[in-house]
PQR file with spaces between the fields and no chain letter, atoms N, CA, C, O and H, PARSE charges and radii, in Angstrom:
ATOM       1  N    UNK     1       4.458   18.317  -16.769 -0.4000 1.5000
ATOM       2  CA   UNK     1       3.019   18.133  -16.719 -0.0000 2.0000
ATOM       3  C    UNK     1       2.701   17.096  -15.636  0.5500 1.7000
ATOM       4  O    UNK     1       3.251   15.995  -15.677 -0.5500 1.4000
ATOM       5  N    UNK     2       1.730   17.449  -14.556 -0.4000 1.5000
ATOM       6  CA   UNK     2       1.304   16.484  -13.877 -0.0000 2.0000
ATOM       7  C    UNK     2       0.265   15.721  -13.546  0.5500 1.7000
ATOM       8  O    UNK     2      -0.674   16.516  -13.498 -0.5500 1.4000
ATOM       9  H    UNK     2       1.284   18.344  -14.522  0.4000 1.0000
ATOM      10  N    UNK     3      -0.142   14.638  -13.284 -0.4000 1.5000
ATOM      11  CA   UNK     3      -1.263   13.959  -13.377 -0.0000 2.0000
ATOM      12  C    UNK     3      -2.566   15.021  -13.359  0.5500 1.7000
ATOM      13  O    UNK     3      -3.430   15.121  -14.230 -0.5500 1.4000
ATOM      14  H    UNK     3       0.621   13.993  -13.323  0.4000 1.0000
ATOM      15  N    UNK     4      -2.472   15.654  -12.326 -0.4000 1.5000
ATOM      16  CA   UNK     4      -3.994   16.306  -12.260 -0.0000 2.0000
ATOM      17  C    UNK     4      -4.161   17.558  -13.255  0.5500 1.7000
ATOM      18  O    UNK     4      -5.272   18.088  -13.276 -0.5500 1.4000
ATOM      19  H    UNK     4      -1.770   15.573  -11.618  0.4000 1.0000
ATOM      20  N    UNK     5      -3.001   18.145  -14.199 -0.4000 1.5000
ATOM      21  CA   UNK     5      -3.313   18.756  -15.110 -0.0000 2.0000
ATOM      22  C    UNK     5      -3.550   18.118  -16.320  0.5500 1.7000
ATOM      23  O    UNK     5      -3.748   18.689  -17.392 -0.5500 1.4000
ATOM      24  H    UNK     5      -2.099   17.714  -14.182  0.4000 1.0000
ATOM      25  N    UNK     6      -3.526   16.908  -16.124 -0.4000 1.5000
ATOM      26  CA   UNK     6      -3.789   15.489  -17.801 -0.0000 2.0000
ATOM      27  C    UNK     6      -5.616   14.978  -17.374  0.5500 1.7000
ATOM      28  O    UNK     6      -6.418   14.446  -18.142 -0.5500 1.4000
ATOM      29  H    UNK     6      -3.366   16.444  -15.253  0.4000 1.0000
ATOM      30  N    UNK     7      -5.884   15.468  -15.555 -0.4000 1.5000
ATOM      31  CA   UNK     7      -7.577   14.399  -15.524 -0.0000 2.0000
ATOM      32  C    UNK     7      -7.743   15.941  -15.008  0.5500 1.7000
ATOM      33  O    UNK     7      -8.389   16.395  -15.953 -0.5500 1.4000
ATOM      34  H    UNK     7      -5.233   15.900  -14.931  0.4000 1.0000
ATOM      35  N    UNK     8      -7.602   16.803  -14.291 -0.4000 1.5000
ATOM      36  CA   UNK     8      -8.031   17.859  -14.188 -0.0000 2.0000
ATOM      37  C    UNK     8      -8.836   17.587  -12.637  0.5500 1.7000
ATOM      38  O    UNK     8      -8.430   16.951  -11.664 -0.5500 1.4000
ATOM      39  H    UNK     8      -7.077   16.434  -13.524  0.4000 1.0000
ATOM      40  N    UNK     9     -10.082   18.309  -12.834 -0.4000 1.5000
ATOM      41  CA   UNK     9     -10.515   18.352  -12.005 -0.0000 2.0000
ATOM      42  C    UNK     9     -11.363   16.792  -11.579  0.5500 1.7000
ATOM      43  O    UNK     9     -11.512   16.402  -10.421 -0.5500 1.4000
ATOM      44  H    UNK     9     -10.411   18.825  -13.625  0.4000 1.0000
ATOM      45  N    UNK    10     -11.667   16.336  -12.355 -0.4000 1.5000
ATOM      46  CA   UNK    10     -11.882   14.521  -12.372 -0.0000 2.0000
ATOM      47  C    UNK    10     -10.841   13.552  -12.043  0.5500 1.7000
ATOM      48  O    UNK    10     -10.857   12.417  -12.519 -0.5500 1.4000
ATOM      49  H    UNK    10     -11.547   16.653  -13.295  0.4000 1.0000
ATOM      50  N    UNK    11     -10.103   13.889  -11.390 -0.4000 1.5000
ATOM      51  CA   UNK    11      -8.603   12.872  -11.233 -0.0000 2.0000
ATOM      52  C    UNK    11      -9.538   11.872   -9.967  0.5500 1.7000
ATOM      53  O    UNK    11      -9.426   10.676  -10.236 -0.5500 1.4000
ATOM      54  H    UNK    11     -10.090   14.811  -11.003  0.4000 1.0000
ATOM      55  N    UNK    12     -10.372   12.121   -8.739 -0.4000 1.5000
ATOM      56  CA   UNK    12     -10.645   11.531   -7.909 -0.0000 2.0000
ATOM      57  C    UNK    12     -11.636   10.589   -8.468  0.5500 1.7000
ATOM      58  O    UNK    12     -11.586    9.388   -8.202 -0.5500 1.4000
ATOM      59  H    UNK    12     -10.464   13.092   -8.521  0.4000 1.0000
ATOM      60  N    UNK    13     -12.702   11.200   -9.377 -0.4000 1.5000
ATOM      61  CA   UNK    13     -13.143   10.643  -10.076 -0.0000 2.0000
ATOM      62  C    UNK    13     -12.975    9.251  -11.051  0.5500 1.7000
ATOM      63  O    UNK    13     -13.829    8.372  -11.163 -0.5500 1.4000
ATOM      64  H    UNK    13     -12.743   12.176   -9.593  0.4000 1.0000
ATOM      65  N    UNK    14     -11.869    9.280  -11.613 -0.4000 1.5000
ATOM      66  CA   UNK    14     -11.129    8.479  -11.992 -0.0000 2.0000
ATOM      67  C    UNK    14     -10.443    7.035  -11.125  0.5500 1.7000
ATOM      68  O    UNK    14     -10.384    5.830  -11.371 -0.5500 1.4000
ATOM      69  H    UNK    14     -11.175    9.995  -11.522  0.4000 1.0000
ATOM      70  N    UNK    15     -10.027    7.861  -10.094 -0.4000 1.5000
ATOM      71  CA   UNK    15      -9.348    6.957   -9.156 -0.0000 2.0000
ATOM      72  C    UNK    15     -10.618    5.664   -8.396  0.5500 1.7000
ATOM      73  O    UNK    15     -10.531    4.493   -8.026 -0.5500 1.4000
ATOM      74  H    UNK    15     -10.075    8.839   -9.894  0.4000 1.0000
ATOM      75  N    UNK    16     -12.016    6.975   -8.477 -0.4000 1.5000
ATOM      76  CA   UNK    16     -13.043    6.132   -7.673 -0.0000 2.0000
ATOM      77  C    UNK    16     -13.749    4.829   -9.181  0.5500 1.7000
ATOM      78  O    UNK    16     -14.053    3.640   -9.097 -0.5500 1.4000
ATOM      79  H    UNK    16     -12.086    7.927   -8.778  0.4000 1.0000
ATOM      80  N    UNK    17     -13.761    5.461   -9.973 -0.4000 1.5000
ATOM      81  CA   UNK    17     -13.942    4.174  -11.201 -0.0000 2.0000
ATOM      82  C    UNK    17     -12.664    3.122  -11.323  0.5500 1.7000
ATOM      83  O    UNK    17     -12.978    1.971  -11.627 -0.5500 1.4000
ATOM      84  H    UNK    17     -13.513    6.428  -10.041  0.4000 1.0000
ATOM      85  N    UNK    18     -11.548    3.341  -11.159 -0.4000 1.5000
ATOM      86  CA   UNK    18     -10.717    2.680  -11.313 -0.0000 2.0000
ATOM      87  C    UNK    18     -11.154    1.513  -10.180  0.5500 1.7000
ATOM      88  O    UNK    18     -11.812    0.520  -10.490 -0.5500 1.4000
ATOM      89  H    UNK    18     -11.293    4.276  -10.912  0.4000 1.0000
ATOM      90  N    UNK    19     -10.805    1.724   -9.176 -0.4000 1.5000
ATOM      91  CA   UNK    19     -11.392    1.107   -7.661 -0.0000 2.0000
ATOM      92  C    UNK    19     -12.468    0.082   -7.614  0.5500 1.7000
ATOM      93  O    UNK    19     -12.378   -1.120   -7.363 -0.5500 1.4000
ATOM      94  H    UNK    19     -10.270    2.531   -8.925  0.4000 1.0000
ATOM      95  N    UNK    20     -14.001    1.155   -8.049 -0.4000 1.5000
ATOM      96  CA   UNK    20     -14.968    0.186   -8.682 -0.0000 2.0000
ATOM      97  C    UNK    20     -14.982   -1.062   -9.900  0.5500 1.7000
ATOM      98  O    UNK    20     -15.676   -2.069  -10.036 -0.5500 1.4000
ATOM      99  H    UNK    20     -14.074    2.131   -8.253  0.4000 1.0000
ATOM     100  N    UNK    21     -14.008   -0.541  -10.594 -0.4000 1.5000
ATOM     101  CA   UNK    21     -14.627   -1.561  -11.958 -0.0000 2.0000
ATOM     102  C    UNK    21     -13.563   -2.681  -11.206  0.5500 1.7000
ATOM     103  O    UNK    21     -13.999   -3.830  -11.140 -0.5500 1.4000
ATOM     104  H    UNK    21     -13.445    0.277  -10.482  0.4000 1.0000
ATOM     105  N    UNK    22     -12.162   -2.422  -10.618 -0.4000 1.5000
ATOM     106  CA   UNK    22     -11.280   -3.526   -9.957 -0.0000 2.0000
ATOM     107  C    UNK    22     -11.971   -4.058   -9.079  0.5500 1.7000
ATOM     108  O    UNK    22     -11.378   -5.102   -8.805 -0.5500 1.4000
ATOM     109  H    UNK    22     -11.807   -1.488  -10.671  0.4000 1.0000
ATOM     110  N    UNK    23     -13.227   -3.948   -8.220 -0.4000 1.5000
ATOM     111  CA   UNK    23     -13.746   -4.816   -7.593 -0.0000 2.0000
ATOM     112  C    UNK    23     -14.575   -5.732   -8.205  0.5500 1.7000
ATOM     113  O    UNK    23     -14.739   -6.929   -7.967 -0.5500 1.4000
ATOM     114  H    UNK    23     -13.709   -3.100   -8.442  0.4000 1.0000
ATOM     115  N    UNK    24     -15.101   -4.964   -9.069 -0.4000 1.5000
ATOM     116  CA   UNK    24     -16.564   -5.621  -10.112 -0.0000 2.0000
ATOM     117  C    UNK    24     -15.781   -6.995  -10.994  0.5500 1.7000
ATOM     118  O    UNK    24     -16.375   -8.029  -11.298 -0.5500 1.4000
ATOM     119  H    UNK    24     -14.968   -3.992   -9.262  0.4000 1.0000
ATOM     120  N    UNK    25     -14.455   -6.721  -11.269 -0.4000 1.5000
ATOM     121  CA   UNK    25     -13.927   -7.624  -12.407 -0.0000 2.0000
ATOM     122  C    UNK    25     -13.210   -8.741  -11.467  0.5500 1.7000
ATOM     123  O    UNK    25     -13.183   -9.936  -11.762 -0.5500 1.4000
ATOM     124  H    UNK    25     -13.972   -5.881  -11.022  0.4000 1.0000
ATOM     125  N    UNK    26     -12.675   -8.224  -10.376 -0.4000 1.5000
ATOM     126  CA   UNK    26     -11.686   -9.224   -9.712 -0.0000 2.0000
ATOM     127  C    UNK    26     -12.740  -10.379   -8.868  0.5500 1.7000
ATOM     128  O    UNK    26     -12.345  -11.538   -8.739 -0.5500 1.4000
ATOM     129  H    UNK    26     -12.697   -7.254  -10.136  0.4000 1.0000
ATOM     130  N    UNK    27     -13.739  -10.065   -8.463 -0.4000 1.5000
ATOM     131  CA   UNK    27     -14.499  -10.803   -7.731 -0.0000 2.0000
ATOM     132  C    UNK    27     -15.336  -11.469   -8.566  0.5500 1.7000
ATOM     133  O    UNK    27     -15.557  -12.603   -8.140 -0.5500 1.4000
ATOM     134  H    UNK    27     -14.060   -9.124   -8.569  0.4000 1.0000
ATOM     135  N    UNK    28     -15.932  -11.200   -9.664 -0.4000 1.5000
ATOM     136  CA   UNK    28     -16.431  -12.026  -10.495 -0.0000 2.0000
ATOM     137  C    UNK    28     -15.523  -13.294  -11.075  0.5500 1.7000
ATOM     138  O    UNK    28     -15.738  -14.505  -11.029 -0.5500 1.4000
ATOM     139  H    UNK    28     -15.752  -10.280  -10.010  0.4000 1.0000
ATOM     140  N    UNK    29     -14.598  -12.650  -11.551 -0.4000 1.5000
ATOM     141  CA   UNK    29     -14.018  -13.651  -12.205 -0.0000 2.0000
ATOM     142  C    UNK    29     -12.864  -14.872  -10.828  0.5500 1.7000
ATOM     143  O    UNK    29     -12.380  -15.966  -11.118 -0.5500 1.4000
ATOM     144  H    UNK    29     -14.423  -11.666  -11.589  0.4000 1.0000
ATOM     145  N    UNK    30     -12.747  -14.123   -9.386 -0.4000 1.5000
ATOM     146  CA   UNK    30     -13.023  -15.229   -8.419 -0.0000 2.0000
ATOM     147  C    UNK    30     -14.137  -16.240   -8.582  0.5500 1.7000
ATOM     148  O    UNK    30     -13.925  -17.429   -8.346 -0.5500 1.4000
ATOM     149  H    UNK    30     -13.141  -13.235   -9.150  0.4000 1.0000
ATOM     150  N    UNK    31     -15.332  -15.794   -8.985 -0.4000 1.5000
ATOM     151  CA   UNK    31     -16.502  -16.599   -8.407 -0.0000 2.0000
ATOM     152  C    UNK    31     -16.421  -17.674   -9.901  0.5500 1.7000
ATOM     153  O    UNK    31     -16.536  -18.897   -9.981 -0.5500 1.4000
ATOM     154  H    UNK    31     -15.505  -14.828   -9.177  0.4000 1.0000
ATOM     155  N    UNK    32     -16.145  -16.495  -11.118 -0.4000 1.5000
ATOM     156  CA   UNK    32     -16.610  -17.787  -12.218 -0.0000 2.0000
ATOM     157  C    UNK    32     -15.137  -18.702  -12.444  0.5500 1.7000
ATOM     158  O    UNK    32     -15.193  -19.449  -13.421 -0.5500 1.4000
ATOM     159  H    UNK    32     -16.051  -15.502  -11.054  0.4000 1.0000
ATOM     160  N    UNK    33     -14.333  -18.721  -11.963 -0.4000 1.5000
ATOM     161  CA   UNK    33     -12.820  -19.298  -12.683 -0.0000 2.0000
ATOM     162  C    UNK    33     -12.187  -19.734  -10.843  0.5500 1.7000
ATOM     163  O    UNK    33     -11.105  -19.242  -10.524 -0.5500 1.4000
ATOM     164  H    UNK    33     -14.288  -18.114  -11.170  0.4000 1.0000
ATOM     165  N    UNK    34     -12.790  -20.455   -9.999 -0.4000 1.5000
ATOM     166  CA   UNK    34     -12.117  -20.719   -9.100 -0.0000 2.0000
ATOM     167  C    UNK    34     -10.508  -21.488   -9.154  0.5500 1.7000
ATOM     168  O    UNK    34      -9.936  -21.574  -10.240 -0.5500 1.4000
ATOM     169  H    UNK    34     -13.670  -20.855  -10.258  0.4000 1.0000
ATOM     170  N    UNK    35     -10.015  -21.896   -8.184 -0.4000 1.5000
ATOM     171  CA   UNK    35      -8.587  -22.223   -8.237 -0.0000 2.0000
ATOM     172  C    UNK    35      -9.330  -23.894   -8.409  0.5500 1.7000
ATOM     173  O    UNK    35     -10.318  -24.453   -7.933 -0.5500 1.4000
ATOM     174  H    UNK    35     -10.480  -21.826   -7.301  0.4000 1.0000
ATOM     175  N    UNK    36      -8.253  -24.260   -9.339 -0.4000 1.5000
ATOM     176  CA   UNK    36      -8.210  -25.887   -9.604 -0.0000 2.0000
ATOM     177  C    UNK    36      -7.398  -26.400   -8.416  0.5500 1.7000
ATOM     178  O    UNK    36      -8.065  -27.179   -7.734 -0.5500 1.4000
ATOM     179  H    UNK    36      -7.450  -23.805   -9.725  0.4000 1.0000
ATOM     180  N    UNK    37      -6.906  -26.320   -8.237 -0.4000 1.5000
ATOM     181  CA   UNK    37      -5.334  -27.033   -7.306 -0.0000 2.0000
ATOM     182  C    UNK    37      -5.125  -26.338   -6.062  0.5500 1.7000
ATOM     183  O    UNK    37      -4.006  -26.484   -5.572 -0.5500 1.4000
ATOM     184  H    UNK    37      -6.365  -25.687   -8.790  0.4000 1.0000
ATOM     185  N    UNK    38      -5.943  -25.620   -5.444 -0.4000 1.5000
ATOM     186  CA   UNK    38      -5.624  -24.999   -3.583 -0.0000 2.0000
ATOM     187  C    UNK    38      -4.219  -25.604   -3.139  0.5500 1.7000
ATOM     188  O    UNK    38      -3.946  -26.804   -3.119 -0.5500 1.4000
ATOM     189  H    UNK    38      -6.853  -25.501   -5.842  0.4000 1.0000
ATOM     190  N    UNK    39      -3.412  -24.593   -2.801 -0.4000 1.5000
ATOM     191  CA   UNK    39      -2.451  -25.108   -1.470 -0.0000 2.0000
ATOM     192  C    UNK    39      -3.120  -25.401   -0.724  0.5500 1.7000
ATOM     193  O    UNK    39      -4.310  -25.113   -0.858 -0.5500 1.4000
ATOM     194  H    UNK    39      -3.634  -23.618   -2.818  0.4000 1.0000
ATOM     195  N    UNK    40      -2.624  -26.176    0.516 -0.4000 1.5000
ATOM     196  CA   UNK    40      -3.810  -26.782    1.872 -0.0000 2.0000
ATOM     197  C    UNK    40      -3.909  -25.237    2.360  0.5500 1.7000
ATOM     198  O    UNK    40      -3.326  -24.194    2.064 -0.5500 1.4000
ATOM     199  H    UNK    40      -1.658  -26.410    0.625  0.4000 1.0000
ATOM     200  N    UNK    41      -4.951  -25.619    3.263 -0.4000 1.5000
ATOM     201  CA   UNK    41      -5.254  -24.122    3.461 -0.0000 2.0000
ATOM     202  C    UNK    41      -5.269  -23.127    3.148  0.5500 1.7000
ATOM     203  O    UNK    41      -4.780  -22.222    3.824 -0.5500 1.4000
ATOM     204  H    UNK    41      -5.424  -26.466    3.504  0.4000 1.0000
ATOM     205  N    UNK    42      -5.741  -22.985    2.205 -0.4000 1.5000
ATOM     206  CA   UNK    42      -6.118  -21.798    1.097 -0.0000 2.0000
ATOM     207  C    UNK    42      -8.170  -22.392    0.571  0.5500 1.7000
ATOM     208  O    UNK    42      -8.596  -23.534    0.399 -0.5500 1.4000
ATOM     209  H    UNK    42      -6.138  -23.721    1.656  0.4000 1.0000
ATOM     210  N    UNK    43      -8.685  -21.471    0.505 -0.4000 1.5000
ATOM     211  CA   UNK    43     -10.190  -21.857    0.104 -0.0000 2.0000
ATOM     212  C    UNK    43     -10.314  -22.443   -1.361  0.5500 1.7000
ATOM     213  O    UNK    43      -9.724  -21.878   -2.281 -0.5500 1.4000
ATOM     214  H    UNK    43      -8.340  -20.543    0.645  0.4000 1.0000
ATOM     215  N    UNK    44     -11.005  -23.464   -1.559 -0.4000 1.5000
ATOM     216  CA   UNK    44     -11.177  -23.856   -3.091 -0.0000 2.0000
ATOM     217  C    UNK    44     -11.767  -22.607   -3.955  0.5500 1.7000
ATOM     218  O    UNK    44     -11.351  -22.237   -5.053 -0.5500 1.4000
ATOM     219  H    UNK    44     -11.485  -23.923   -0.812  0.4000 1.0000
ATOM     220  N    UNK    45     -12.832  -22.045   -3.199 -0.4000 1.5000
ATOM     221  CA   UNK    45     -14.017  -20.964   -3.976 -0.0000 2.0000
ATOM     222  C    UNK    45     -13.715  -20.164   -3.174  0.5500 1.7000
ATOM     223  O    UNK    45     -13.407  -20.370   -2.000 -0.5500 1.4000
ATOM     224  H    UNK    45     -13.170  -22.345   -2.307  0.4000 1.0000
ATOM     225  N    UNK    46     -13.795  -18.854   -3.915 -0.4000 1.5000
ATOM     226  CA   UNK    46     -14.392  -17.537   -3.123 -0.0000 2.0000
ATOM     227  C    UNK    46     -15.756  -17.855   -2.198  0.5500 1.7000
ATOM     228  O    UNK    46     -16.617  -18.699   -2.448 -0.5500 1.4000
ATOM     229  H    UNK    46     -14.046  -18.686   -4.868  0.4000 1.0000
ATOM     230  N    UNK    47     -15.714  -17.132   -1.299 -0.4000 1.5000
ATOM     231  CA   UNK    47     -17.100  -17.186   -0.345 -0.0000 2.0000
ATOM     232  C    UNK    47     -17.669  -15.914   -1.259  0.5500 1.7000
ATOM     233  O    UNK    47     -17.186  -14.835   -1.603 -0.5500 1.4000
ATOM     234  H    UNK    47     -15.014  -16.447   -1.095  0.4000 1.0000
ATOM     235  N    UNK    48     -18.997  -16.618   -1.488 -0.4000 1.5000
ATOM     236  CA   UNK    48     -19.931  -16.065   -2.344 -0.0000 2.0000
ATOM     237  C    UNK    48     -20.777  -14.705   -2.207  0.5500 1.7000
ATOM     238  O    UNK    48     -21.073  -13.804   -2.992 -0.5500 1.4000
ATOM     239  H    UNK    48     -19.389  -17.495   -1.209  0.4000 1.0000
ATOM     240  N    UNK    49     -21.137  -15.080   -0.279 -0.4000 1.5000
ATOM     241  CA   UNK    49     -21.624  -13.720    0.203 -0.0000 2.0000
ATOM     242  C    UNK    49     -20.783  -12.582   -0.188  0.5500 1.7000
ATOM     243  O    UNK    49     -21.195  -11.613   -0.825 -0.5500 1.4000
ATOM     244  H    UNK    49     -20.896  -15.811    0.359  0.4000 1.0000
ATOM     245  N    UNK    50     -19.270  -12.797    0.338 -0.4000 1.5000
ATOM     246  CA   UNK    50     -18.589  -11.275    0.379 -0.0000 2.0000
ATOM     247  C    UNK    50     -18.079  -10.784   -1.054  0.5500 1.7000
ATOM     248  O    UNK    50     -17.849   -9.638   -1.442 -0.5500 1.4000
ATOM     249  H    UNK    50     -18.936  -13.584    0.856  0.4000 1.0000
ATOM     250  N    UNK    51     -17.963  -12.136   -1.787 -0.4000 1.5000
ATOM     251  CA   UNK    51     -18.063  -11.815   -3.258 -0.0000 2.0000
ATOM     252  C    UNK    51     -18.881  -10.874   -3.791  0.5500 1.7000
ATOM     253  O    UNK    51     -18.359   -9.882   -4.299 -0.5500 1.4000
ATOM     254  H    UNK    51     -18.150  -13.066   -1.472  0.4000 1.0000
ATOM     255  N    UNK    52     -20.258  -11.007   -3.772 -0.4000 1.5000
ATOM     256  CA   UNK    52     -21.508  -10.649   -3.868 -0.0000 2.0000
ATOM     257  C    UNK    52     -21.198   -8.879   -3.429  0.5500 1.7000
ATOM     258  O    UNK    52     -21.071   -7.837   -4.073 -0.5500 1.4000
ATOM     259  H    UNK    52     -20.682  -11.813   -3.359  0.4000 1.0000
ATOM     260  N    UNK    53     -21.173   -9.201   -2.216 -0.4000 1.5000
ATOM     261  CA   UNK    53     -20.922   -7.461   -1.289 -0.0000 2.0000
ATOM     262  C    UNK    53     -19.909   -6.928   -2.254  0.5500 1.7000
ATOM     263  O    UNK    53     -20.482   -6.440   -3.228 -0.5500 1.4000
ATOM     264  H    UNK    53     -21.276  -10.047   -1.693  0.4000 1.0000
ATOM     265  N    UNK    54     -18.926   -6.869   -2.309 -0.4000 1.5000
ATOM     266  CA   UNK    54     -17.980   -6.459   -3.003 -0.0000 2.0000
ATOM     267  C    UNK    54     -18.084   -6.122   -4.714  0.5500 1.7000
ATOM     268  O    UNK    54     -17.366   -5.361   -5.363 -0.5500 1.4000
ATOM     269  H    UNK    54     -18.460   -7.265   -1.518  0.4000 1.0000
ATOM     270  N    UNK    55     -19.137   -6.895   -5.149 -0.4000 1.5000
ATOM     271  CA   UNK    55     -19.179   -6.659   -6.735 -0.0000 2.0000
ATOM     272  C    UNK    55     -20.393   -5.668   -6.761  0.5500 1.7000
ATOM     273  O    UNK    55     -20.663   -5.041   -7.785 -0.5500 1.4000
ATOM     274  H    UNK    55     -19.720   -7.513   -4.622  0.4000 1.0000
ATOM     275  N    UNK    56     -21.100   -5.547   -5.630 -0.4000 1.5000
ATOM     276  CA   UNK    56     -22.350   -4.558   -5.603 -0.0000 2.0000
ATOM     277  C    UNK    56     -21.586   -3.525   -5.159  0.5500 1.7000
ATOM     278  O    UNK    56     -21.746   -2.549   -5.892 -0.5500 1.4000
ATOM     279  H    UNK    56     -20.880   -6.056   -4.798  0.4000 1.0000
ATOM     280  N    UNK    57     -20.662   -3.283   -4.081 -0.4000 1.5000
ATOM     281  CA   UNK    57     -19.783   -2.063   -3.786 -0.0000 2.0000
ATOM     282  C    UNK    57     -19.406   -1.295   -5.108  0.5500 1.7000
ATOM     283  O    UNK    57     -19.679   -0.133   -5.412 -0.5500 1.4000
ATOM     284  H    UNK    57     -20.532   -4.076   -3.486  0.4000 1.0000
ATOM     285  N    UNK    58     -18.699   -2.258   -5.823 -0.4000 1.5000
ATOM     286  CA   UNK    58     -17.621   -2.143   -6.519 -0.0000 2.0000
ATOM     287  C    UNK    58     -18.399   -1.468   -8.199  0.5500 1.7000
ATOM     288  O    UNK    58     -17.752   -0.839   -9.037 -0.5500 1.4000
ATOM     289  H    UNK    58     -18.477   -3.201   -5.576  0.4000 1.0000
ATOM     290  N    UNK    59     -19.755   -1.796   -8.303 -0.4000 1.5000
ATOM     291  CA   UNK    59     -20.446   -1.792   -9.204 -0.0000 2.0000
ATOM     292  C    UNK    59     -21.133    0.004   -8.712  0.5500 1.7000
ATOM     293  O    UNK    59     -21.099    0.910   -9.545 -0.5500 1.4000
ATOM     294  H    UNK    59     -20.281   -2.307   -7.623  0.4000 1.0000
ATOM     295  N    UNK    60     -21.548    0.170   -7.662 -0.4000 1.5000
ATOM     296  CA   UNK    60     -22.454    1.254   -7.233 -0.0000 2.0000
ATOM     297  C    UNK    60     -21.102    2.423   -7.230  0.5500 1.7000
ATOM     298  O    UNK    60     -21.296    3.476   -7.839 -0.5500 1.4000
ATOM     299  H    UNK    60     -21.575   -0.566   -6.986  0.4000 1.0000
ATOM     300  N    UNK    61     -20.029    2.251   -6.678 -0.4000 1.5000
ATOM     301  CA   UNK    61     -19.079    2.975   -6.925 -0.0000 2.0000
ATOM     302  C    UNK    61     -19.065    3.751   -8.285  0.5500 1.7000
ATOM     303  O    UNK    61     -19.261    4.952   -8.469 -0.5500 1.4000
ATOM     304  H    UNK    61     -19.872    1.397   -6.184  0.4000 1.0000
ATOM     305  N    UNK    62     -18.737    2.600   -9.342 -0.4000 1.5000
ATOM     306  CA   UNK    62     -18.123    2.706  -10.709 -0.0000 2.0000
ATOM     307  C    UNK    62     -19.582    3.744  -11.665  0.5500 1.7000
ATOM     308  O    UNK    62     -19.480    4.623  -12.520 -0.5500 1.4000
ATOM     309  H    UNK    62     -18.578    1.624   -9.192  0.4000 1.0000
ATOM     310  N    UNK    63     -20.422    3.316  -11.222 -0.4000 1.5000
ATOM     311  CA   UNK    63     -21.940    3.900  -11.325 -0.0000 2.0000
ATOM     312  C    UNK    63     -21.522    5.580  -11.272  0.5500 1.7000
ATOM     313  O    UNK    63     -21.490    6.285  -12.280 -0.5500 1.4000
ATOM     314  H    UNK    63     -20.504    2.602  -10.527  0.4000 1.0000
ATOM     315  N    UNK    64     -21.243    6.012  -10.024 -0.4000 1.5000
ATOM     316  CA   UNK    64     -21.831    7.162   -9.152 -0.0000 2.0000
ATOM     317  C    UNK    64     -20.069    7.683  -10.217  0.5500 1.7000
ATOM     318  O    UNK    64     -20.416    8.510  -11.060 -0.5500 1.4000
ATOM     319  H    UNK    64     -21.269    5.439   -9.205  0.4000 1.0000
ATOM     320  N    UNK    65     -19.113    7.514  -10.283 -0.4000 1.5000
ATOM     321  CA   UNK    65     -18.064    7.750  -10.730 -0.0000 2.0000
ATOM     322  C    UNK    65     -18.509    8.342  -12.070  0.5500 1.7000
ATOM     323  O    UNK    65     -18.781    9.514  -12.329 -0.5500 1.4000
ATOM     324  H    UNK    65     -18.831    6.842   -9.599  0.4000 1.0000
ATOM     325  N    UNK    66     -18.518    7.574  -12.633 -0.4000 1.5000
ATOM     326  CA   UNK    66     -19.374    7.781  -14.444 -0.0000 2.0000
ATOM     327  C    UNK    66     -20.174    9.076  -14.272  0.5500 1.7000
ATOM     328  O    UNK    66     -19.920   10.130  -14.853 -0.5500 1.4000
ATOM     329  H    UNK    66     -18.297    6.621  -12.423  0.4000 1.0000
ATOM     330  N    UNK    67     -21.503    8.800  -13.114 -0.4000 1.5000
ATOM     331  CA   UNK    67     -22.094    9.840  -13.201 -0.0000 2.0000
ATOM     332  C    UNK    67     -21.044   11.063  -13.200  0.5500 1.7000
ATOM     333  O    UNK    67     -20.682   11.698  -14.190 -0.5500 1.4000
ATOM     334  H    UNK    67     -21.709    7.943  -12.642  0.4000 1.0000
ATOM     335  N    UNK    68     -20.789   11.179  -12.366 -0.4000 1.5000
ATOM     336  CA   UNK    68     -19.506   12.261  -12.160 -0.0000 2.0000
ATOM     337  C    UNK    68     -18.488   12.771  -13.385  0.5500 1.7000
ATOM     338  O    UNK    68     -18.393   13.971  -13.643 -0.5500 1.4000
ATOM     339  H    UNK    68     -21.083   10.663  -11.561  0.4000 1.0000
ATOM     340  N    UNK    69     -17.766   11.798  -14.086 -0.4000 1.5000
ATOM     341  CA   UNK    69     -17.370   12.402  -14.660 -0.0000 2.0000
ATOM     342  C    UNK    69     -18.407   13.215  -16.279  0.5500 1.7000
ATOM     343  O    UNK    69     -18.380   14.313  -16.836 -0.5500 1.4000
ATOM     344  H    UNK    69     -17.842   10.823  -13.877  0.4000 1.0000
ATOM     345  N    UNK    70     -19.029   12.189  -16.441 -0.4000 1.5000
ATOM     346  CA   UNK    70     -20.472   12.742  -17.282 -0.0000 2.0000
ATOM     347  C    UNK    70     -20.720   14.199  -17.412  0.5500 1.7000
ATOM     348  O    UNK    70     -20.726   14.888  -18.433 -0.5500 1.4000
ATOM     349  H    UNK    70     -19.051   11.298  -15.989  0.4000 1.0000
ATOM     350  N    UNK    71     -21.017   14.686  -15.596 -0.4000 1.5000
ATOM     351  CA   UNK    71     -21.317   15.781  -15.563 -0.0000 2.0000
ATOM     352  C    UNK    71     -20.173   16.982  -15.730  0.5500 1.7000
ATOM     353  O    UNK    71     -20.510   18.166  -15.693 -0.5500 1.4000
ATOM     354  H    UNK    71     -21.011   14.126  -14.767  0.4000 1.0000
């Protein structure tokens, strides 16, 4: 049995929610739980703008995905 006979015709579908909700969760929880202790040169905080971009990507993705498999 192989993957696309277990999601079928929704396997891309899947892959595109998977994608989305990993942006939506990983960048948030950058922004709310920053690093205590930075190596030198490494950023204390996420930069907020591309944070931002990325959790709206990552959110409109996971959106349009759902719709999809829904239908």
């Amino acid at each position: 049995m192989t993957i696309e006979d277990m999601l079928g015709e929704n396997f891309l579908a899947f892959l595109l929610l998977a994608l989305g909700a990993s942006l939506v969760v990983g960048n948030g929880l950058a922004l709310l739980r920053p690093r205590q202790d930075p190596v030198s040169g490494e950023l204390q905080r996420a930069p907020l703008g591309r944070s931002l971009i990325q959790i709206t990507i990552g959110a409109v993705a996971s959106v349009w995905a759902l719709a999809t498999i829904a239908t």
